[in-house]
FIZAVEX-821462 format. One line per 3 residues: number of its first residue (from 1); for each residue x, y, z of N, C-alpha, C, O, CB. Coordinates in pm, whole numbers, plus 50000, padded with zeros to 5 digits. Each point is the difference from the previous one (the first is absolute). Glycine has a CB too. Layout:
BEGIN
NUM> X/Y/Z/X/Y/Z/X/Y/Z/X/Y/Z/X/Y/Z; ...
//
This chain:
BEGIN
1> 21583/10577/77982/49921/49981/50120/50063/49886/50081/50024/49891/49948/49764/50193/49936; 50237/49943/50246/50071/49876/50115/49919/49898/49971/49891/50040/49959/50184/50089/50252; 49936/49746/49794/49948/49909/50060/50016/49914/50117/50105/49941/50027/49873/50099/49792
4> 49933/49957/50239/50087/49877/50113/50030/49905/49961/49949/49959/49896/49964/50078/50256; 50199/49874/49928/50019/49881/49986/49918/49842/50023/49919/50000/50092/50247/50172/49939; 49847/49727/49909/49930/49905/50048/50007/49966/50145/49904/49985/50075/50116/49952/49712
7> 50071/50055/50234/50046/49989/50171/49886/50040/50071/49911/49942/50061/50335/50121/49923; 49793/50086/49984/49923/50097/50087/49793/49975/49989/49920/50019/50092/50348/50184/49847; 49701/49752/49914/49823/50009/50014/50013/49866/50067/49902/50002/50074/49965/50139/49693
10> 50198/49732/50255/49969/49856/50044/49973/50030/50143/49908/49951/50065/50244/49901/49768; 49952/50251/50219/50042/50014/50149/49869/50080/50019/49929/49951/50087/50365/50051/49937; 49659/50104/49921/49862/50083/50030/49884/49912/50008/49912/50016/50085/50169/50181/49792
13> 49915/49695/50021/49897/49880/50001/49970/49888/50104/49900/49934/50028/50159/50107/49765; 50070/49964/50254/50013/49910/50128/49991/49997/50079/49982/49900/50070/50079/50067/49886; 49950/50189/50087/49941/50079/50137/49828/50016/50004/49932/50027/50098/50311/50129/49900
16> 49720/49822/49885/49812/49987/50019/49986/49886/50033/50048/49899/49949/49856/50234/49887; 49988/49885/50309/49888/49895/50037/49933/49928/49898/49950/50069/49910/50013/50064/50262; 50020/49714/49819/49900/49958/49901/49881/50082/50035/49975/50089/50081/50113/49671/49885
19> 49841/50167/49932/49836/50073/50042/49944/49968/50134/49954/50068/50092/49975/49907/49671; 50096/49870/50212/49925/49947/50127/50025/50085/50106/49900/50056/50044/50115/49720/49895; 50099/50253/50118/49991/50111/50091/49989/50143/50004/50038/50069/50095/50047/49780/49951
22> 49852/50202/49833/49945/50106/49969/49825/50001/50062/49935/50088/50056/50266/49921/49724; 49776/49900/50194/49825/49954/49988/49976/49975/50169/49893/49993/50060/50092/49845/49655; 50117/50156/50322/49907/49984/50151/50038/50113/50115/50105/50065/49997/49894/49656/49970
25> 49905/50292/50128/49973/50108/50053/50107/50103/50030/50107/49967/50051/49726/49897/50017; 50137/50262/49901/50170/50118/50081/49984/49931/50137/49911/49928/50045/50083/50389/49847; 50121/49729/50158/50020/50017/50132/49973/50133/50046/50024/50099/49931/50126/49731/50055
28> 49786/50176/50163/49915/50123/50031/50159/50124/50015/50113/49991/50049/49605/49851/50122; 50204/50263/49753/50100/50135/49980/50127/49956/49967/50102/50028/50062/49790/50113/50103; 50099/49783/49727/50130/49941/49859/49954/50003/49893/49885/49974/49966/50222/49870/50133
31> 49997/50194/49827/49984/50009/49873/49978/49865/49901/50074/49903/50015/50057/50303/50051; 49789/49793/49858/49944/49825/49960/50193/49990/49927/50060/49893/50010/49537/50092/49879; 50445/50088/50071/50140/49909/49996/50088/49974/50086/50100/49937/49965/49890/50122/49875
34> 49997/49977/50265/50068/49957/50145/49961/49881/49997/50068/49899/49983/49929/50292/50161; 49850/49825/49877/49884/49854/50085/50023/49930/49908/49954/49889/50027/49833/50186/50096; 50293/49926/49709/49996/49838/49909/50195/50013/50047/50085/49913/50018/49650/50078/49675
37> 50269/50104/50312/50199/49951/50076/49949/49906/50122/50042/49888/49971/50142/50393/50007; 49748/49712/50144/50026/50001/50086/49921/49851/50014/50028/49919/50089/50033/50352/49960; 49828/49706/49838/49898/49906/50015/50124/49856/49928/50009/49880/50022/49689/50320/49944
40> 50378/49900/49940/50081/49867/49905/50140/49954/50140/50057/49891/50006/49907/50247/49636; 50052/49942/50420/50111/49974/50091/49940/49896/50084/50048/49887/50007/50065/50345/49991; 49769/49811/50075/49927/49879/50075/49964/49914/49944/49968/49922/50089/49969/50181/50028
43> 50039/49840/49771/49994/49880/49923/50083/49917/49938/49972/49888/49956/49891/50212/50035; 50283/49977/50004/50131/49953/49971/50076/49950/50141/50093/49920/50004/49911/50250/49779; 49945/49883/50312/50125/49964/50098/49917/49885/50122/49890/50017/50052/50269/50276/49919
46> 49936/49590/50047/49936/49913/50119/50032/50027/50133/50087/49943/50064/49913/49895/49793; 49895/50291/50199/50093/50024/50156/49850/50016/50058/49898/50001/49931/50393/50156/50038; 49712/49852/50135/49891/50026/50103/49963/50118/50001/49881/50031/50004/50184/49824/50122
49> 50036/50234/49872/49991/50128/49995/49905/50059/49841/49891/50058/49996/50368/49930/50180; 49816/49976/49726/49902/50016/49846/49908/49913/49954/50008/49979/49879/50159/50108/50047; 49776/49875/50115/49874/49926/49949/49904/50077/49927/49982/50110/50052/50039/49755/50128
52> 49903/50111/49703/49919/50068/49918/49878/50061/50108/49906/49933/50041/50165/49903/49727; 49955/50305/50265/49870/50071/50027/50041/50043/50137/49935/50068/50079/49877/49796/49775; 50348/50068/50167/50018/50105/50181/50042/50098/49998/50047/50044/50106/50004/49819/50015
55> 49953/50204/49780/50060/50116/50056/49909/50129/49994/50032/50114/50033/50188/49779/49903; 49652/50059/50010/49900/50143/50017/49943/49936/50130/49938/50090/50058/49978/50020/49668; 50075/49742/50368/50005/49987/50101/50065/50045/50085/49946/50043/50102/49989/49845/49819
58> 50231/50116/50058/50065/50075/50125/49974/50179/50005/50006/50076/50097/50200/49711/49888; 49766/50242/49876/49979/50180/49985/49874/49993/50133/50014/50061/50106/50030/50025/49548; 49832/49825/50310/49927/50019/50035/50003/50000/50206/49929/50064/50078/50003/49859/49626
61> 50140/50014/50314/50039/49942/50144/50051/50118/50022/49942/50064/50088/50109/49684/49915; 50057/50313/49937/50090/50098/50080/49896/50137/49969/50038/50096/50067/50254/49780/49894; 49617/50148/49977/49904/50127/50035/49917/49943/50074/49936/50081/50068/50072/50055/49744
64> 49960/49742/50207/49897/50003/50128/50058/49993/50108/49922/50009/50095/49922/49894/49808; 50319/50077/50139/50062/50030/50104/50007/50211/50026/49995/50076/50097/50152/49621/49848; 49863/50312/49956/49993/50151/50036/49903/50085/50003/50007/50121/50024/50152/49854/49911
67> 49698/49924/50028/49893/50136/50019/49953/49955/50135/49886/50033/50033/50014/50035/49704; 50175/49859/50347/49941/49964/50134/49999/50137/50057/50089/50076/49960/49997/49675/50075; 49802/50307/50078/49953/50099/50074/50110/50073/50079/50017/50122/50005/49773/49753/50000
70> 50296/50008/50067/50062/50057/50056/50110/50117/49972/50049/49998/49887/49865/49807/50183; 50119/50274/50000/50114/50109/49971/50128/49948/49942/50055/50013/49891/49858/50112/50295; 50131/49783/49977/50163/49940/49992/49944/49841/49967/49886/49980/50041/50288/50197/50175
73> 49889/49715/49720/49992/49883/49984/50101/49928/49982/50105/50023/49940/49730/50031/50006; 50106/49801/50146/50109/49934/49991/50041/49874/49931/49910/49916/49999/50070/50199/50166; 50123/49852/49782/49952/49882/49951/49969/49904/50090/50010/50030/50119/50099/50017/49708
76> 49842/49797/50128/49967/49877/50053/50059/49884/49960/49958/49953/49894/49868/50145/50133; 50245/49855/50019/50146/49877/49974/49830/49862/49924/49888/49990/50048/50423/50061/50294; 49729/49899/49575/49918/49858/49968/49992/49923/50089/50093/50003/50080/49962/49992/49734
79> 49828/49900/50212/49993/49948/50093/50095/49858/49976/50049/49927/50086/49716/50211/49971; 50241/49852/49803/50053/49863/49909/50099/50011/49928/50004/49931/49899/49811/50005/50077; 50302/50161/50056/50075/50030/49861/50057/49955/49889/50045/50060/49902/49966/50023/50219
82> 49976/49740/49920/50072/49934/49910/49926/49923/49935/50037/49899/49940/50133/50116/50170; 49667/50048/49901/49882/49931/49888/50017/50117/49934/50017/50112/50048/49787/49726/50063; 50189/50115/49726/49984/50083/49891/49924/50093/49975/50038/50104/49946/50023/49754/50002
85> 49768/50110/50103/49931/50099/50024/50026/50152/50140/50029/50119/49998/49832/49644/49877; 50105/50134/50223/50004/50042/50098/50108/50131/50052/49971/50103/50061/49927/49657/49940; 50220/50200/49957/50094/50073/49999/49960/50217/49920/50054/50109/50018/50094/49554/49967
88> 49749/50293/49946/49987/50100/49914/49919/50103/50148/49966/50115/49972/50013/49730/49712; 50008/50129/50391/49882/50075/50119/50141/50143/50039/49969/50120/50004/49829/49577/50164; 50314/50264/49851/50074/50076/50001/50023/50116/49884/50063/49967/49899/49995/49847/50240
91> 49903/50295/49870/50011/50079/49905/50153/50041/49951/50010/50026/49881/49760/50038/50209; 50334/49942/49979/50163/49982/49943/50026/49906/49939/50092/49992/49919/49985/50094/50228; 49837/49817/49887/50062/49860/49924/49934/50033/49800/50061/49980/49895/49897/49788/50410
94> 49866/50301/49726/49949/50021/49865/50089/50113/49906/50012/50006/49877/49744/49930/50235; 50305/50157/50002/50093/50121/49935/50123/49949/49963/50067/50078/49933/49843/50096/50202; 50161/49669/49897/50097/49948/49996/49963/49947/49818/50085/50033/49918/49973/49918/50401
97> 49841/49984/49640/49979/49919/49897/49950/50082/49921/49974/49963/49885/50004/49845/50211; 50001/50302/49939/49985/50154/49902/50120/50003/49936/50002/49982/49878/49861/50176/50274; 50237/49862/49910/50084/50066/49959/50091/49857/49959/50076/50002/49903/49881/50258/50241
100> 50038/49697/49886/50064/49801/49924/49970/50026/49847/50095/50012/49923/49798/49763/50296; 49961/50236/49728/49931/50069/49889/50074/50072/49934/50053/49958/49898/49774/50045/50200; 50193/50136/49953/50015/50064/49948/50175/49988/49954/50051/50080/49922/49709/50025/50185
103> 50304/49798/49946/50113/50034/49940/49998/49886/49858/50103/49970/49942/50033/50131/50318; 49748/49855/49706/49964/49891/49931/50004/50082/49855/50068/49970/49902/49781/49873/50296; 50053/50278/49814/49944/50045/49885/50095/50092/49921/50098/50055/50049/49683/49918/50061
106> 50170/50040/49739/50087/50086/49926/49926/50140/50025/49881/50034/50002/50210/49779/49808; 50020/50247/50207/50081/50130/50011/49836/50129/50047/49965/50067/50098/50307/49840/49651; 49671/50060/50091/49876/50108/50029/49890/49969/50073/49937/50092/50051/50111/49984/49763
109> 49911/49790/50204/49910/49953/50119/50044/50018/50134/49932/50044/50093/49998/49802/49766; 50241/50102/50147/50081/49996/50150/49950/50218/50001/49935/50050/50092/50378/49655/49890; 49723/50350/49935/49969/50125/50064/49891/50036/49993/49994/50122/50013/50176/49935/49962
112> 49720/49889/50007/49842/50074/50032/49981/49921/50126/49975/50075/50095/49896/49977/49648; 50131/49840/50284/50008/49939/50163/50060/50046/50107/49959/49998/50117/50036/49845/49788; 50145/50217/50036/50056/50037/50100/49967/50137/50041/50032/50039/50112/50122/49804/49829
115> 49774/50246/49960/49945/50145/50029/49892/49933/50078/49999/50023/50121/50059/50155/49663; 49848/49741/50163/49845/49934/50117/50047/49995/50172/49940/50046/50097/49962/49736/49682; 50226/50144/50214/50028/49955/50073/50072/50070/50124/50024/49947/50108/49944/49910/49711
118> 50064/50281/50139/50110/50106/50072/49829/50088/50042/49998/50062/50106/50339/49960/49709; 49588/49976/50135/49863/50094/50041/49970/49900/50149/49990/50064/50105/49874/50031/49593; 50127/49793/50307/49926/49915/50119/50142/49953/50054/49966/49932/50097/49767/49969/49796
121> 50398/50095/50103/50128/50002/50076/49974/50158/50096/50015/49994/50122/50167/49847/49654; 49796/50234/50188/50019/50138/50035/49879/50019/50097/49990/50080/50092/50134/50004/49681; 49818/49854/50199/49821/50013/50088/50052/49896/50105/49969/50031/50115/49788/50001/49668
124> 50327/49829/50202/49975/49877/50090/50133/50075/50096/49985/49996/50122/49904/49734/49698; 50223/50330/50132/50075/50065/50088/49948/50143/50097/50014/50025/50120/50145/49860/49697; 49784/50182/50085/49887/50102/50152/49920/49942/50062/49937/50087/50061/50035/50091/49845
127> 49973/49686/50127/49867/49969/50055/50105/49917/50102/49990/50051/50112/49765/49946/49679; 50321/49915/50209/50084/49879/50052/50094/50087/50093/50028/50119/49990/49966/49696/49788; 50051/50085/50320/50139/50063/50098/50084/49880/49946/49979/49885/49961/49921/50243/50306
130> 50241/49986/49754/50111/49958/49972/50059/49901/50107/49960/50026/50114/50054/50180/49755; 50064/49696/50122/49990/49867/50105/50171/50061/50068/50110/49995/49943/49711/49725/49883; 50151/50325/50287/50143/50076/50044/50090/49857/50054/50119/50011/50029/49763/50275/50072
133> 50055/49595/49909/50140/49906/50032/50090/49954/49862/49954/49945/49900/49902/49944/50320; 50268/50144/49803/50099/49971/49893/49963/49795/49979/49984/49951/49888/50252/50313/50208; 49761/49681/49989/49998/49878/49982/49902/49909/49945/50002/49878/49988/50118/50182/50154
136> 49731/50092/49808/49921/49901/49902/50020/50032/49909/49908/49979/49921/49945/49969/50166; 50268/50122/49856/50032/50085/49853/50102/49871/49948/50067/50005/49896/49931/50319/50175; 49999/49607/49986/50114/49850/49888/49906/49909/50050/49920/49988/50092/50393/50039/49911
139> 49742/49897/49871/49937/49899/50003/50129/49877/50017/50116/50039/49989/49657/50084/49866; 50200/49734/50171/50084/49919/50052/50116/49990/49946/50078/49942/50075/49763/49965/49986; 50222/50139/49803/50111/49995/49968/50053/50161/50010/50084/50039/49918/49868/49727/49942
142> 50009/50307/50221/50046/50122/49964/49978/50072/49986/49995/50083/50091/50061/49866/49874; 49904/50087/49882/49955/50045/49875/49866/50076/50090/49934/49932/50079/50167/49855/49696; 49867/50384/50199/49912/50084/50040/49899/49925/49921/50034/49935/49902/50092/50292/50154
145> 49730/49780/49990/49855/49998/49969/50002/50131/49932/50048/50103/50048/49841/49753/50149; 50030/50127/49630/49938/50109/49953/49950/50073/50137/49989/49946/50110/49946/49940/49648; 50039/50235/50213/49913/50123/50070/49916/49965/50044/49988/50021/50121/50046/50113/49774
148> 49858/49793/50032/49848/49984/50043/50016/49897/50111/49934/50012/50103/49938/50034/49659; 50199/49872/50225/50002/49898/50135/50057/50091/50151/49942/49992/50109/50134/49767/49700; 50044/50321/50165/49982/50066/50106/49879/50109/50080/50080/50079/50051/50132/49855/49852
151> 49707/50096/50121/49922/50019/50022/49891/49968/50092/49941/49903/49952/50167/50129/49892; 49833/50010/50278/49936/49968/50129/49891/49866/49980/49880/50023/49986/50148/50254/50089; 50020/49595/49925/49876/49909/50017/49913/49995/50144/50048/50052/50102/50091/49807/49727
154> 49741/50079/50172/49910/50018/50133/50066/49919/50064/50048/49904/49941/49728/50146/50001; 50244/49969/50199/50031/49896/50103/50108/49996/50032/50032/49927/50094/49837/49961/49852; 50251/50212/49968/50119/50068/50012/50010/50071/50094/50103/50065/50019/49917/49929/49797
//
């Protein structure tokens, strides 16, 4: 009969969440082992962006940007962008620290987020206009803006 190697059960062991992040709440439509991947990532990392408990905040932000009434929508630039909170009013900026996340997590959480995440990408691209000036598609060094930043803000 095969056995595995030690290597291999340490490396399977290491990839589990402690408990502690088993025990506290899923994240809405995640799998409770995503939400202890995703709860231990925000408690391991010191950024603005991962702080323990933002990121069923930003889920939550970017579906209440899309069940707005309207047909076509647009985004709304922050009034503060360079306050930590404030900055979050921009919904590209919350789809920006989504996906910061997601390149955080191991492998089988990064892909149940990223399936969550392609359902309300796919909804925020039919509801949104596409931003036809080439010159808000870079940003100051160059370098194209993800997708979601291109896209029709109000007052554009």
């Amino acid at each position: 009969m095969p056995r595995r190697r030690p290597g291999a059960i340490r490396a399977a062991l290491e990839r589990q969440p402690p408990e502690w992040a088993r025990e506290l709440p899923p994240i809405d439509r995640l799998s409770r082992e995503a939400s202890a991947a995703i709860h231990l990532v925000e408690h391991r990392h010191d950024s603005s962006d991962l702080q323990p408990g933002r990121t069923s905040q930003f889920l939550a932000a970017y579906r209440k940007f899309l069940r707005q009434p309207a047909r076509k929508l647009m985004l709304t630039a922050s009034d503060c962008p360079s306050c930590p909170g404030c900055r979050y009013d921009d919904v590209a900026v919350v789809r920006d620290a989504l996906e910061h996340l997601t390149g955080r997590l191991p492998y089988p959480a990064r892909t149940e987020l990223r399936r969550l995440l392609a359902g309300l990408d796919a909804e925020f691209r039919r509801r949104t206009l596409h931003d036809p000036d080439p010159s808000h598609w870079l940003d100051w060094s160059g370098d194209p803006y993800p997708w979601w930043y291109r896209r029709r803000y109000a007052g554009n």
